[in-house]
N, C-alpha and C positions, 0 to 999 in steps of 0.2 A: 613571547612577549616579555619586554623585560619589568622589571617590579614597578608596581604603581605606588605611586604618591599621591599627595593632596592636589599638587599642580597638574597631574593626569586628569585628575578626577573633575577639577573645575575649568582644563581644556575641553575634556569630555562632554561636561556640561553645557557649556556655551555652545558647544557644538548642537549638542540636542536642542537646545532653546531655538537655534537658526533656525527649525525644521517643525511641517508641522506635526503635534501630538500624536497623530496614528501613524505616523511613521518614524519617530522617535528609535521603538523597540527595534526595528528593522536596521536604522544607520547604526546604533549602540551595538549590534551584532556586526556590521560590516567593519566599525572602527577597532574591534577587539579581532577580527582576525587578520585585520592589514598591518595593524601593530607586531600581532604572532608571526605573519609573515613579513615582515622588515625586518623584525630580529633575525628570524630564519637568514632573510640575504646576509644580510649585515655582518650575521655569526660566518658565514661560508665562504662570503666574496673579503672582506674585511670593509669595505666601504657602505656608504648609506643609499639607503634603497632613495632612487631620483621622486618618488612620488609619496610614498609613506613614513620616509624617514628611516629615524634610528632604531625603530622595534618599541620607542616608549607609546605608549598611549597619546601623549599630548602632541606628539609628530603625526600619529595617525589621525588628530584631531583638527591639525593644525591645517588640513586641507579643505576643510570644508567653512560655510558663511558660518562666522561667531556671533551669538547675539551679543548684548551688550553685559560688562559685568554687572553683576547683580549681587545682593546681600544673600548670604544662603538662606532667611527664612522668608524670603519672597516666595510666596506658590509657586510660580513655574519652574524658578532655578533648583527648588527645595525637589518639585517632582522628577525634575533633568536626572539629579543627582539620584533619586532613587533607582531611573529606570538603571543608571552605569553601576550605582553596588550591587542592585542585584543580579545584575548580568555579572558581574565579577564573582557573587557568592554562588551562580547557577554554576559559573566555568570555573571555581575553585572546590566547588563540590565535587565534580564529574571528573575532575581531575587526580580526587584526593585516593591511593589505595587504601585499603580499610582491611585490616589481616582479620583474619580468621580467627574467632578462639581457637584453639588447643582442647583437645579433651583427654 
């Protein structure tokens, strides 16, 4: 996936807002690995994936119902957003190598 922005973040969201609350966490997971894998084509074939786009987030966003924009400390958009950073700081943890001390 390529590097996220504020504009991923608030595609993302409005995407979650289209959708309802218990399934938020579930599309927030499928949008983070169609983004992974659009980059993937994207990087290999050089052109953009016909259905996910260009590997950004807000292309993988950009396929599904958008709510409407919204001011970020309105409740729902405020929670949208939560559930897409912490799926990002869950896949930026899991991602991250972490050396070993040395003794």
């Amino acid at each position: 996936m390529r590097a996220v922005f504020y504009s991923d973040l608030i595609a993302a969201a409005r995407a979650l807002g289209g959708c309802p609350p218990g399934d938020r966490l579930r599309l927030c997971h499928r949008m983070l690995r169609e983004a992974d894998w659009a980059d993937r084509y994207a990087r290999r074939l050089g052109k953009v994936h016909p259905r996910w786009g260009n590997g950004t987030l807000a292309a993988a966003a950009g396929q599904y119902p958008q709510a409407r924009a919204a001011a970020v400390n309105e409740a729902d958009h405020l929670a949208c957003l939560l559930v897409i950073l912490r799926a990002l700081e869950a896949k930026s943890a899991a991602s991250t190598c972490h050396a070993r001390p040395t003794a």
